[in-house]
C-alpha positions as CSV (number, residue, x, y, z in Angstrom):
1,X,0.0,0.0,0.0
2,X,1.6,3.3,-0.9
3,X,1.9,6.3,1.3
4,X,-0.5,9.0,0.9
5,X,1.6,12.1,-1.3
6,X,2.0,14.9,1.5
7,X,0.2,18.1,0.8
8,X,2.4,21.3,-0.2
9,X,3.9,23.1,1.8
10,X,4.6,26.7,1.5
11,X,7.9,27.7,0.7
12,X,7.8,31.0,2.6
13,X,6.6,29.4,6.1
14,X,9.5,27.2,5.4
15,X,12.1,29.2,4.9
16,X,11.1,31.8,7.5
17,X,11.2,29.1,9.9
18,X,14.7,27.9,8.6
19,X,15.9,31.6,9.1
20,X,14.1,32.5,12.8
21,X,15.3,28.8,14.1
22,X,19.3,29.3,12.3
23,X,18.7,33.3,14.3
24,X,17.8,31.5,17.4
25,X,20.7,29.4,17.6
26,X,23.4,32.5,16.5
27,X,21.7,34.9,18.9
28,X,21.8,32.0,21.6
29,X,25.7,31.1,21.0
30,X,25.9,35.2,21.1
31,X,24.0,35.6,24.5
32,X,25.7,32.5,26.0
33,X,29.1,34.3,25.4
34,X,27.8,37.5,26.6
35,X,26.1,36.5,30.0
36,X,29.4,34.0,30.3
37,X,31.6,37.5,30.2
38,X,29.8,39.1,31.8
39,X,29.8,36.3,34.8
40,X,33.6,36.2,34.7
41,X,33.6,40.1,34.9
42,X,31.5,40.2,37.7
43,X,33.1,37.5,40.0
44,X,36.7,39.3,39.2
45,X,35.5,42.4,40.4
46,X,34.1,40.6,43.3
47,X,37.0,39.0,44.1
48,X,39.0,42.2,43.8
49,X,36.9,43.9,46.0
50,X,37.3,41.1,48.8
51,X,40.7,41.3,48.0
52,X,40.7,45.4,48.5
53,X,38.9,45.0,51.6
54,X,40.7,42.1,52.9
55,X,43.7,44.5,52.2
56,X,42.4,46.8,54.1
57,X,41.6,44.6,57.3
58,X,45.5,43.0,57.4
59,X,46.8,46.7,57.3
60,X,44.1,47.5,60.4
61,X,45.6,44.3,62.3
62,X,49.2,44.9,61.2
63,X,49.4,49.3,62.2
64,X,47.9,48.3,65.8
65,X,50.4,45.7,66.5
66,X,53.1,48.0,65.5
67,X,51.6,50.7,68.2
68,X,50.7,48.6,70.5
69,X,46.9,49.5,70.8
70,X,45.1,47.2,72.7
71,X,42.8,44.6,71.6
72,X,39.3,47.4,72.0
73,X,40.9,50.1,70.0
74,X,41.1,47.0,67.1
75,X,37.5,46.6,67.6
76,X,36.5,50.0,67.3
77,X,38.4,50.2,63.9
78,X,36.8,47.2,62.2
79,X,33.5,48.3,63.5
80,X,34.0,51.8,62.3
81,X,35.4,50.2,59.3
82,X,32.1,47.6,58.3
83,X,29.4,50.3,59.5
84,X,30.4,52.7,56.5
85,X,30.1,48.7,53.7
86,X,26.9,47.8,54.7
87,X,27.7,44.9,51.4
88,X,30.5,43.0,53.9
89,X,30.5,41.4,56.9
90,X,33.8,40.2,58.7
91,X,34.0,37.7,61.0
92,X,37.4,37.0,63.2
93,X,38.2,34.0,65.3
94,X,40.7,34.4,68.4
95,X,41.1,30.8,70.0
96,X,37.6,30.2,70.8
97,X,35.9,33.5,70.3
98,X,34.5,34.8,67.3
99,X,33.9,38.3,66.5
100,X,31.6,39.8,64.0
101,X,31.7,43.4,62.4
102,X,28.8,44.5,60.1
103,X,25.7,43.4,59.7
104,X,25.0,39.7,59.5
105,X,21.5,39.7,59.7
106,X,21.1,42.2,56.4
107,X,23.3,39.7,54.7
108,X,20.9,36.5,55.3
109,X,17.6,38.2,56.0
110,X,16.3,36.3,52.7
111,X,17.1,33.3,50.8
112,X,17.8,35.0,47.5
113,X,20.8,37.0,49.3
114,X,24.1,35.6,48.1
115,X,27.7,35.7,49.7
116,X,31.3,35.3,48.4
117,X,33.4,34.6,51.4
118,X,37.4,35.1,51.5
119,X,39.3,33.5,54.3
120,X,42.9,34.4,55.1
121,X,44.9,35.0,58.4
122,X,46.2,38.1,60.2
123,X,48.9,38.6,62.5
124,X,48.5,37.8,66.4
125,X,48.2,40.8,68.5
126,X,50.1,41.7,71.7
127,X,48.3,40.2,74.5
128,X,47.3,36.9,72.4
129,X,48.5,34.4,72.3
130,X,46.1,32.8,69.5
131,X,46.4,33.2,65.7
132,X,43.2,35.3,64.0
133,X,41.1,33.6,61.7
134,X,39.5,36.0,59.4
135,X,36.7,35.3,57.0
136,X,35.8,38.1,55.2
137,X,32.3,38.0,53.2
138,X,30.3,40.0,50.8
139,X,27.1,40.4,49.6
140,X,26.9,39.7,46.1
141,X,22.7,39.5,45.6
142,X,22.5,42.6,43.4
143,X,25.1,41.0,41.3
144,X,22.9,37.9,41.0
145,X,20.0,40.0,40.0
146,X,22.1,41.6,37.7
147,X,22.6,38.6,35.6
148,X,19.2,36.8,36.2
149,X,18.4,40.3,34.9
150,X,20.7,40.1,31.4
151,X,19.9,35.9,30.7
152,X,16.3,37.4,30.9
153,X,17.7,40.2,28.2
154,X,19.3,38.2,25.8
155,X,16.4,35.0,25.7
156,X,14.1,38.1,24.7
157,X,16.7,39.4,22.5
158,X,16.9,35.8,21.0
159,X,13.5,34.9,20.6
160,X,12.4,38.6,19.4
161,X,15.4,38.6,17.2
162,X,13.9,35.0,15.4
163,X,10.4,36.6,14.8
164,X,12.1,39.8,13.5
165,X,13.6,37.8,11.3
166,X,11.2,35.3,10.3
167,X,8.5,37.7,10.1
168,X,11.0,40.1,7.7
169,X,11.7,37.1,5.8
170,X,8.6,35.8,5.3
171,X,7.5,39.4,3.5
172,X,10.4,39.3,1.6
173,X,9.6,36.5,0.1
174,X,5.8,37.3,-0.4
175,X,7.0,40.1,-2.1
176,X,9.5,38.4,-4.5
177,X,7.2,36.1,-4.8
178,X,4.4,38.7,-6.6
179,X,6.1,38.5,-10.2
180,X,6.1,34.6,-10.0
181,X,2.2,34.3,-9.3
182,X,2.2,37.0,-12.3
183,X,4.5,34.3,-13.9
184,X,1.8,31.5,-13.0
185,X,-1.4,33.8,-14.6
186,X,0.4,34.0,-17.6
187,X,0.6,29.8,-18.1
188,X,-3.1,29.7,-16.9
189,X,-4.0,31.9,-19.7
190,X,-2.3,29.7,-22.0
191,X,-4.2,27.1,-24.3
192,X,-4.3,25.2,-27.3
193,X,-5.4,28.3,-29.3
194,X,-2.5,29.9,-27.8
195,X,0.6,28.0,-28.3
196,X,2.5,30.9,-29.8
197,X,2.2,32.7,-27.3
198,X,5.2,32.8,-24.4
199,X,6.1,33.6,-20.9
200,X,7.5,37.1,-20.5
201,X,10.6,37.5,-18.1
202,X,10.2,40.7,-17.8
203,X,10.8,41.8,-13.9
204,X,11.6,38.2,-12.9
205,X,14.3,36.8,-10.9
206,X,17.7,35.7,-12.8
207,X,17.6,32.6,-11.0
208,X,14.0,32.0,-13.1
209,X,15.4,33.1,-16.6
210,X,16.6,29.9,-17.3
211,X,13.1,28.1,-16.0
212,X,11.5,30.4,-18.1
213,X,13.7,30.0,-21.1
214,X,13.0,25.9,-20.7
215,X,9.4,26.2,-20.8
216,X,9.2,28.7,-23.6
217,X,11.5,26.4,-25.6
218,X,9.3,23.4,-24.2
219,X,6.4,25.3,-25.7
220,X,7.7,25.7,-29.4
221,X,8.3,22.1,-29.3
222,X,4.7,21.4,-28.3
223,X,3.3,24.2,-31.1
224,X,5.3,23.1,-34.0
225,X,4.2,19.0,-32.9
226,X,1.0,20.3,-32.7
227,X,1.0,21.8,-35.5
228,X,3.0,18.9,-37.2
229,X,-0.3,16.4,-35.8
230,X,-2.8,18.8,-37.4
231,X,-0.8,19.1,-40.5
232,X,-0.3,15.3,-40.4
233,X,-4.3,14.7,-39.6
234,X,-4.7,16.9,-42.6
235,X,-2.8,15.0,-44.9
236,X,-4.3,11.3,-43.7
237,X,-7.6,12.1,-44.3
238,X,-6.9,14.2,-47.7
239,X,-4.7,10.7,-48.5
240,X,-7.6,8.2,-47.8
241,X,-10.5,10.4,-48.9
242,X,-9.5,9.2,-52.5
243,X,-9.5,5.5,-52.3
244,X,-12.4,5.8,-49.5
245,X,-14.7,7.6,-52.0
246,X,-13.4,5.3,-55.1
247,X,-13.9,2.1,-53.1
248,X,-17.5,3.3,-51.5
249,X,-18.6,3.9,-55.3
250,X,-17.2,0.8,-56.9
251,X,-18.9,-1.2,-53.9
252,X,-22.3,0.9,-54.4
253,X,-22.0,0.4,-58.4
254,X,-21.5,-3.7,-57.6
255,X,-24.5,-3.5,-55.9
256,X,-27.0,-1.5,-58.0
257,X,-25.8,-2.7,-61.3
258,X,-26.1,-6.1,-62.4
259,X,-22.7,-6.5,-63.5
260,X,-21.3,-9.6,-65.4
261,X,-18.3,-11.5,-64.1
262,X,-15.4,-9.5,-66.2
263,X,-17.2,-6.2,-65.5
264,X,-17.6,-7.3,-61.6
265,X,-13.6,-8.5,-61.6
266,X,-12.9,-5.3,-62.4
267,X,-14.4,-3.0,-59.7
268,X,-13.1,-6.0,-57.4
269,X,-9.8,-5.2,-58.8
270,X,-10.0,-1.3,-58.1
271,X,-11.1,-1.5,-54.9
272,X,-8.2,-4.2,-54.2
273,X,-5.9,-1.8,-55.8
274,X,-7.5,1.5,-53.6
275,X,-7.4,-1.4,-50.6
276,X,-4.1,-1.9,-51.1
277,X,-2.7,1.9,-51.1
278,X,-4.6,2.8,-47.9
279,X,-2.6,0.0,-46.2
280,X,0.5,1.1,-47.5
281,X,-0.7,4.5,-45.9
282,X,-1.5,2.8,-43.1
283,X,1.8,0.7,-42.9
284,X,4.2,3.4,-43.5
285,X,2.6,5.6,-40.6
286,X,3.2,3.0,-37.9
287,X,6.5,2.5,-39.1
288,X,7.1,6.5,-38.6
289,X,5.2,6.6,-35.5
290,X,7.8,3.4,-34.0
291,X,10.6,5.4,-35.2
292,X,9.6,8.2,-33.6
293,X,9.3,6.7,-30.3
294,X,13.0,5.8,-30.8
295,X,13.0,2.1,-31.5
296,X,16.7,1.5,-32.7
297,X,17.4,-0.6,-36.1
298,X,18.5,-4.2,-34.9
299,X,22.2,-4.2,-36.7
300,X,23.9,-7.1,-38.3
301,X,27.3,-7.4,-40.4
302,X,26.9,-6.5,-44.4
303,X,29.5,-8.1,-45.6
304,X,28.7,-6.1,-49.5
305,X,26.7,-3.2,-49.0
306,X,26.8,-3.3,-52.9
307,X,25.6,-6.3,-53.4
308,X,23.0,-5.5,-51.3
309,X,22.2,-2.4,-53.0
310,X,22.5,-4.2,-56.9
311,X,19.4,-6.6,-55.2
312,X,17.5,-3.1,-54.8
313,X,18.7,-2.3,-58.2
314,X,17.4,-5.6,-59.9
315,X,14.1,-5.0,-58.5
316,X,13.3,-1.9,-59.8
317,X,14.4,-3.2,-63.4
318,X,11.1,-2.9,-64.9
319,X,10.5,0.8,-63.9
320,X,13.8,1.8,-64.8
321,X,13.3,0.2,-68.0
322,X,10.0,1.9,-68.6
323,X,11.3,5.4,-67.8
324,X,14.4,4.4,-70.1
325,X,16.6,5.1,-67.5
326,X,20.0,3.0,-66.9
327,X,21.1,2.8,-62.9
328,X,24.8,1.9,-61.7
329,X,25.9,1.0,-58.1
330,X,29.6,2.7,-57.8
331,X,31.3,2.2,-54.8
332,X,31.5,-0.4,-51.6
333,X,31.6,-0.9,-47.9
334,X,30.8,-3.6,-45.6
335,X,28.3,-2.0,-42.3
336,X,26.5,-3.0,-39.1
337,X,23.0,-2.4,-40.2
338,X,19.8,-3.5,-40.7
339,X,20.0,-5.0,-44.1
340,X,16.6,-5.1,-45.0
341,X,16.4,-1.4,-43.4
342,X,19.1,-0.5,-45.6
343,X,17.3,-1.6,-48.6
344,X,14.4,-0.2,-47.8
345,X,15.5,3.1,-47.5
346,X,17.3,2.8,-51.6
347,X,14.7,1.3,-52.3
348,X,12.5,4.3,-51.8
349,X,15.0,7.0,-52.7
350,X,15.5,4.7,-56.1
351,X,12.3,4.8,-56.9
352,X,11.7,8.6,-56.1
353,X,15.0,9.0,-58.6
354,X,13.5,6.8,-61.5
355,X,9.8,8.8,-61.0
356,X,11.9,12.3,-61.6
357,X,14.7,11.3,-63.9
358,X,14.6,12.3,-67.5
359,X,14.4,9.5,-69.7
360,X,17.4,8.8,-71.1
361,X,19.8,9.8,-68.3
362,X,21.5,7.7,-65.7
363,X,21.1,7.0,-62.0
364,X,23.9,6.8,-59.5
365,X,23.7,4.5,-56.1
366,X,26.8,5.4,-54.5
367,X,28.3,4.3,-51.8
368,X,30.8,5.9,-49.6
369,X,32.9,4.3,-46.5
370,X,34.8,7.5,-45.5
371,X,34.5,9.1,-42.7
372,X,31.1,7.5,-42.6
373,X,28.6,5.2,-44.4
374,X,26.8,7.3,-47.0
375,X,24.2,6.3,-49.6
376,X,23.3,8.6,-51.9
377,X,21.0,8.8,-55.4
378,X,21.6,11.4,-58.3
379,X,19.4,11.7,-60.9
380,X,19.3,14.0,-63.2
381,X,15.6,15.8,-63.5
382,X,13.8,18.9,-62.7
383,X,16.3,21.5,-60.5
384,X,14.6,21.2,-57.1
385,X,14.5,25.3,-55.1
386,X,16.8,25.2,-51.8
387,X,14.5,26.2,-49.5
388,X,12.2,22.9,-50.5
389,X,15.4,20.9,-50.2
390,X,14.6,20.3,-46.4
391,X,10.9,20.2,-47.2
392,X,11.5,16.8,-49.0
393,X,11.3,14.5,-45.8
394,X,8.6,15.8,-44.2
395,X,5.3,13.3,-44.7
396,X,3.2,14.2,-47.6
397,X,4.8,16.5,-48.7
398,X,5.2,17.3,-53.1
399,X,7.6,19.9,-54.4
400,X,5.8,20.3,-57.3
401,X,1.9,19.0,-56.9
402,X,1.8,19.5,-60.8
403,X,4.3,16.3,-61.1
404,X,3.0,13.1,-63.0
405,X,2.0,9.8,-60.8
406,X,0.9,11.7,-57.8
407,X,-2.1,9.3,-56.9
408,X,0.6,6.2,-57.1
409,X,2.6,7.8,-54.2
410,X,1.4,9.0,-50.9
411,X,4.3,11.1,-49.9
412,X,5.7,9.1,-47.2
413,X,8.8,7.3,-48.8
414,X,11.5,10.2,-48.5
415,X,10.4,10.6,-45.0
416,X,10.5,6.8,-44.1
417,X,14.4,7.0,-45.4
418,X,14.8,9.8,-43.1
419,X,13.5,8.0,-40.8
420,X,15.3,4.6,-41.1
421,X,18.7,7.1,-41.0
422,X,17.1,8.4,-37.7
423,X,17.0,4.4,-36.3
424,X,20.9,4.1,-36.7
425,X,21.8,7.1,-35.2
426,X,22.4,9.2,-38.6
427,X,20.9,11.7,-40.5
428,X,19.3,12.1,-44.2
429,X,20.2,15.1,-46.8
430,X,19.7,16.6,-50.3
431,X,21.2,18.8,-52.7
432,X,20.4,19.9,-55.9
433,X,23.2,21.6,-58.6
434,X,21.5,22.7,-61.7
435,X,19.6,19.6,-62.9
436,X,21.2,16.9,-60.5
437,X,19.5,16.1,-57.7
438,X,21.3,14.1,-54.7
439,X,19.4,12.7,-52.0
440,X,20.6,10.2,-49.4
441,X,21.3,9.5,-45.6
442,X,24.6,9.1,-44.1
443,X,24.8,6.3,-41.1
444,X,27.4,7.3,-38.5
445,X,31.3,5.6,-38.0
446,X,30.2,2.8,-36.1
447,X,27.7,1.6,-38.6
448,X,30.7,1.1,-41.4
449,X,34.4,-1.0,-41.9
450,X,36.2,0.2,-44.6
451,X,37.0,-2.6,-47.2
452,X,40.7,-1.6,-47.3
453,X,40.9,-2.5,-43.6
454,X,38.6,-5.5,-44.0
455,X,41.5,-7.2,-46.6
């Protein structure tokens, strides 16, 4: 069982969310490293000041042993000293009694107070005979509001910063997107009365030239094989309408006419004859329509592509005869082809020769090995214009519709010897110098072994 296709998804709540969670992240690395500094900053010039004060308590301690105050006048000082830092509180520890200067009960009145405590000793006074303890503290709660205060700051900063930039990003992108829904009008008008007309990329993006560029050229391809199928429905019904009508009439005069057996042979023999042609119509069309869908000639060694060619030549004896027309094969190779293919495609270019030649001349079939197979046929007729030189492939189409034995051919051979060309990867051509006319197919390398390498 497949999986159900996922519905669309709009490519501007995408990539604003891409941006505001990528901002996220940078303005999170970039508050991390500014509440860490800040941290580090603010214990240092904690630390200092316990330092400074601490200092300042050892030089209390050390001038009254020098004098020789007495243990009270020390008290006085340090209590003199703590009353003016209401932020420190001092504690010192003589044997077993402890004194305290300041205000301890300020310092742990609440739970969110903090301390940073410094311990060190001081130097024993006269009249004790104990070391002093000191342990110096401060109060450090505003600094801890401080930076509760700025991680607070910079997750705003961090999550406002994303929806700035998401929000920015997504009408960015609704605005660049306003000559692409223009872009998608344009296709909607389009139809199959319209295939000449194009996408304009006026005002678009450079990225989308190149989009726009494909579909355009993706559109001329569709118009000219649309207009290649109407041309081609055209042409098949103009091609069968002949032999239709002819056949419906020799049926419909067998059938109100009592007719006797020779008279009644004959209308049997037209319509065979009309029968026949619209298969050979019908033939050659599905062997276009399988070359067109790329089917690929099946190869095999020709040992004598003359020989091959003189088979061609010895069936169209009789017509060449007729038309008093003498045909040589000049030339040789051996090729990887389709043989019958091959034959075919001379066949038809032979006979197109012989049906144009003036009587009396001479046909070439000649045969070239160098730097490629080529097959070509010049006759010398009626001078052909250039510009109806590439014309002469196309199916159904006449130079000259004036030209004798139209209603024996339908059109189609020159374009199944293009086509044939087309199945082993070459390519047909004609040319036309005065009076001689040259039309053939060239196969590529591959396709041929030269007969001076073969010996």
């Amino acid at each position: 069982m497949s999986a159900a296709p996922s519905a669309p998804r709009s490519l501007s709540g995408q990539l604003s969310t891409w941006l505001a969670l990528q901002t996220f992240v940078v303005l999170s690395v970039v508050g991390i490293a500014v509440y860490t500094i800040a941290n580090w900053n603010l214990a240092s010039r904690q630390d200092a000041l316990l330092e400074q004060k601490g200092q300042v308590v050892h030089h209390l301690v050390s001038e009254h042993e020098a004098s020789g105050k007495d243990y009270q006048d020390l008290q006085h000082s340090l209590t003199d000293l703590f009353s003016k830092s209401s932020d420190f509180f001092l504690t010192l520890k003589v044997g077993d009694t402890k004194l305290n200067f300041g205000n301890p009960v300020v310092a742990r009145e609440s739970n969110a107070r903090q301390e940073r405590t410094l311990d060190f000793q001081l130097p024993t006074l006269q009249g004790s005979g104990d070391g002093i303890s000191a342990s110096l503290s401060m109060d450090v709660s505003s600094d801890a509001k401080l930076r509760t205060a700025l991680a607070w700051a910079l997750l705003v900063c961090a999550l406002g910063g994303a929806a700035v930039v998401s929000a920015c990003t997504a009408f960015a992108i609704n605005r660049s997107l306003v000559p692409l829904e223009a872009l998608g009008r344009q296709a909607e008008d389009m139809d199959a009365d319209s295939l000449g007309q194009r996408l304009s990329g006026e005002g678009q993006a450079l990225e989308l030239q190149p989009l726009i560029e494909q579909f355009n050229s993706l559109l001329q391809r569709l118009e000219i094989a649309y207009l290649q199928l109407e041309s081609f429905n055209m042409d098949v019904a103009h091609e069968l309408r002949t032999p239709l009508a002819t056949l419906v009439g020799n049926l419909e005069l067998s059938l109100t006419q009592q007719l006797d057996v020779l008279a009644f042979r004959e209308v049997v023999a037209s319509s065979l004859e009309d029968a026949q042609h619209m298969a050979e119509v019908v033939n050659d069309m599905l062997f276009l329509s399988r070359a067109d869908r790329g089917v690929q000639a099946r190869r095999s060694q020709v040992e004598s592509v003359a020989r091959a060619l003189e088979e061609v030549v010895a069936y169209h004896e009789a017509e060449a005869a007729e038309s008093e027309v003498i045909v040589q094969v000049t030339g040789e190779a051996q090729a990887a082809v389709d043989r019958k293919l091959l034959q075919r495609a001379v066949s038809n270019l032979l006979s197109n020769a012989l049906r144009y030649a003036n009587r009396g001349s001479t046909v070439e079939v000649n045969i070239c090995d160098s730097p490629c197979l080529t097959v070509r046929v010049v006759n010398e007729g009626e001078s052909i214009p250039a510009a109806d030189l590439p014309m002469l492939f196309h199916r159904f189409y006449r130079a000259d519709s004036s030209r004798r034995d139209q209603q024996q051919h339908h059109g189609l051979g020159l374009a199944i010897v293009a086509a044939i060309a087309r199945m082993h990867g070459g390519r047909s051509f004609a040319s036309c110098q005065g009076n001689l006319v040259s039309i053939g197919f060239a196969l590529p390398g591959d396709s041929t072994i030269s007969i001076r390498n073969a010996i």
